[in-house]
C-alpha positions in Angstrom: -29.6 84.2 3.1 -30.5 80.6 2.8 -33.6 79.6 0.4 -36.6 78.0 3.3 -36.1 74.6 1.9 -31.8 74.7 2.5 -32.6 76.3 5.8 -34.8 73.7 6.6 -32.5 70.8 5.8 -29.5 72.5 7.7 -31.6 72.2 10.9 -32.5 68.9 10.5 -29.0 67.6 9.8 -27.7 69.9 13.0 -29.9 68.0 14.7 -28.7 65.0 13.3 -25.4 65.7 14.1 -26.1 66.3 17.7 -28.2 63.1 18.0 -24.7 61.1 16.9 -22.8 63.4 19.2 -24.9 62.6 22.0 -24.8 58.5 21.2 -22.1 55.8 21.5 -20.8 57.3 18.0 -20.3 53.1 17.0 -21.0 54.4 13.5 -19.6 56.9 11.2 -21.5 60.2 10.6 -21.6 61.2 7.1 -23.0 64.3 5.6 -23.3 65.0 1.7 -22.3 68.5 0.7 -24.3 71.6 -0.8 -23.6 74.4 -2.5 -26.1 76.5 -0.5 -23.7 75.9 2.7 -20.9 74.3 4.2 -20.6 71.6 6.2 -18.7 73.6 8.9 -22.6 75.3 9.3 -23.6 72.2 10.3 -21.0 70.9 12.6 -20.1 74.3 14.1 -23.5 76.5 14.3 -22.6 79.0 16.7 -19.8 81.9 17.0 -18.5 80.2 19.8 -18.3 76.4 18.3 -16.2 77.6 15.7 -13.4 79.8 17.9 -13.4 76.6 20.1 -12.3 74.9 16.8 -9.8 77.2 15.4 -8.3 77.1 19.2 -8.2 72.8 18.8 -6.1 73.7 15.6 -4.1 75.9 17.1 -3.3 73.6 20.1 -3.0 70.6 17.9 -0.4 72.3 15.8 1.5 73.3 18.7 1.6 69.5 20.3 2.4 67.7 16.5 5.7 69.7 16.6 6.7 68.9 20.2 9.5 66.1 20.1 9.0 64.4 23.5 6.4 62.1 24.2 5.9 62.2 27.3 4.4 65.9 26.6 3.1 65.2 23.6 0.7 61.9 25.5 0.3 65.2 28.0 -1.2 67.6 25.4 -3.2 65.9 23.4 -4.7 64.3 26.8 -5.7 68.0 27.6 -7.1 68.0 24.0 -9.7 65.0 24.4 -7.8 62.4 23.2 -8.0 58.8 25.2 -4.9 57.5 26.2 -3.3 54.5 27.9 -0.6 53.7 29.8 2.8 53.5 28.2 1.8 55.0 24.9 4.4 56.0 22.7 3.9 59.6 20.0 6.3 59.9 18.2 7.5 63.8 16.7 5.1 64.8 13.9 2.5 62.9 14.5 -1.0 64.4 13.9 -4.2 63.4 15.9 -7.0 65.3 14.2 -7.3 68.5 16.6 -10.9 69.2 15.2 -12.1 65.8 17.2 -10.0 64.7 19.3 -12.3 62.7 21.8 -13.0 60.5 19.2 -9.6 59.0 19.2 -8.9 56.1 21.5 -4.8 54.9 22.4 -5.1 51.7 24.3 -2.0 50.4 26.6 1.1 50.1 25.0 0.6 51.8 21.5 3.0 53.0 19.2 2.7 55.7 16.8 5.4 56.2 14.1 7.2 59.0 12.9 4.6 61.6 11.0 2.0 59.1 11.1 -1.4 61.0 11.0 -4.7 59.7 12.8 -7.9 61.1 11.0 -11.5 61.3 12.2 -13.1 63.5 10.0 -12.5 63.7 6.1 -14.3 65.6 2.8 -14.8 63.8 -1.0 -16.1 66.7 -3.8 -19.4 65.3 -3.3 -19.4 64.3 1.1 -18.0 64.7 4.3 -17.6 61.6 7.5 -16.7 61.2 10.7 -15.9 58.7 12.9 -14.1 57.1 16.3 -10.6 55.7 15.5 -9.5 53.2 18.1 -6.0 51.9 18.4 -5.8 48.4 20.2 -3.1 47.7 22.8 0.0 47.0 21.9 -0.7 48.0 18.1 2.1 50.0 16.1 1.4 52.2 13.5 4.3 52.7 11.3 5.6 55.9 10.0 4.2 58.1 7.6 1.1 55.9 7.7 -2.5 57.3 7.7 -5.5 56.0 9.4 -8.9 56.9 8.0 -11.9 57.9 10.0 -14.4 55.2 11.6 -11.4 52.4 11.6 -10.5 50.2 14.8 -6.6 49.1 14.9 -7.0 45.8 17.0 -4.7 44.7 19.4 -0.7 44.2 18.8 -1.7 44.8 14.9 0.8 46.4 12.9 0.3 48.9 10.3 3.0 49.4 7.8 5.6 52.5 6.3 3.4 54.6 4.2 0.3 52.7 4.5 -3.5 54.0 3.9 -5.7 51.9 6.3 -9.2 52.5 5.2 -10.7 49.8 6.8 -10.5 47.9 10.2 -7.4 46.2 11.3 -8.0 42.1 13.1 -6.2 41.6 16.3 -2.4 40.4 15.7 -2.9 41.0 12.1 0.1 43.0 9.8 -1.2 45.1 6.9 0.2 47.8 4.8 -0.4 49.4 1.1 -2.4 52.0 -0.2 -4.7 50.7 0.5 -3.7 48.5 3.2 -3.9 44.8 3.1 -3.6 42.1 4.9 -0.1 41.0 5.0 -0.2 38.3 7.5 -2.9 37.1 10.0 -2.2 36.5 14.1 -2.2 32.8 13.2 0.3 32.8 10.8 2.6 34.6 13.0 1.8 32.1 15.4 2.7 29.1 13.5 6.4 30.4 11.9 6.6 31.5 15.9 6.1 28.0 16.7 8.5 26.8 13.4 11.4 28.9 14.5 11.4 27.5 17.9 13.6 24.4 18.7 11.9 21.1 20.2 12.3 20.9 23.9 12.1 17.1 23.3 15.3 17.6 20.5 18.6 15.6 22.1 21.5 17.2 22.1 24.2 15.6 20.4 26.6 13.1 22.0 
């Protein structure tokens, strides 16, 4: 049984919660944990809410060990999840089951072997959500993770391994834990440009 003052703030964050559920969800929700409940109280307040959860696990497990993408794109489309045309899944990639409409594949994506795609998370002391959008034509290399709230942008590339914690510029190549910036769209540009022989170059005699 819940002290007045816990029940009291466990309304008004469920009501919170449902507010940012209800909006354009442009910015991550956050939540700091208590010992008097859990977070899933919040998030899930009914009987119902949380066997709709468990059955988004269930299904989400199910389409992370499927090996074709074509049914894999088909599954997780049935789970909530956005997706373009021509989008490419990988086998064992995970797209968080718990919240899978907030997950956005543009046009001509790529996702890696085992990469996972994350848009809820938990610290000891917090817990945040968030919309992850992958631009078209991005690629996110294998084994990589994407954090909540973060926006691949178009024909980025994310690297092996990588931990992208923050948002990823259009044309731009990161990777590390965390990742970095390893080259921007203009720099690709420009050594595009340098390897390219001069149309105006004679051809010897």
């Amino acid at each position: 049984m819940l002290k007045p003052d816990d029940q009291v703030r466990l309304e008004t964050e469920r009501r919170a919660f449902a507010m940012w559920w209800a909006g354009n969800r442009s910015q991550p929700f956050t939540l700091e944990r208590h010992e008097a409940y859990c977070v899933c109280d919040v998030l899930f307040p009914s009987f119902f809410a949380r066997r709709r959860m468990e059955w988004r696990g269930l299904f989400g497990w199910f389409a992370e060990r499927i090996p074709f993408s074509p049914l894999k794109v088909f599954c997780y489309r049935r789970l909530g999840v956005k997706i373009g045309r021509d989008v490419f899944i990988a086998p064992g990639v995970v797209l968080d089951p718990f919240y899978p409409e907030l997950i956005e594949l543009e046009d001509g994506c790529f996702l890696g072997m085992g990469c996972r795609i994350m848009t809820h998370e938990y610290t000891a002391t917090s817990f945040r959500m968030g919309r992850v959008r992958v631009g078209r034509g991005a690629v996110i290399g294998g084994w990589a993770t994407v954090r909540s709230a973060v926006r691949i942008g178009t024909k980025a590339t994310v690297g092996l391994n990588s931990l992208v914690s923050e948002d990823v510029p259009d044309g731009a190549t990161v990777g590390g834990v965390p990742a970095r910036v390893l080259k921007e769209k203009a720099q690709e540009e420009a050594e595009g440009t340098a390897s390219r022989p001069s149309r105006n170059t004679e051809e010897p005699s």
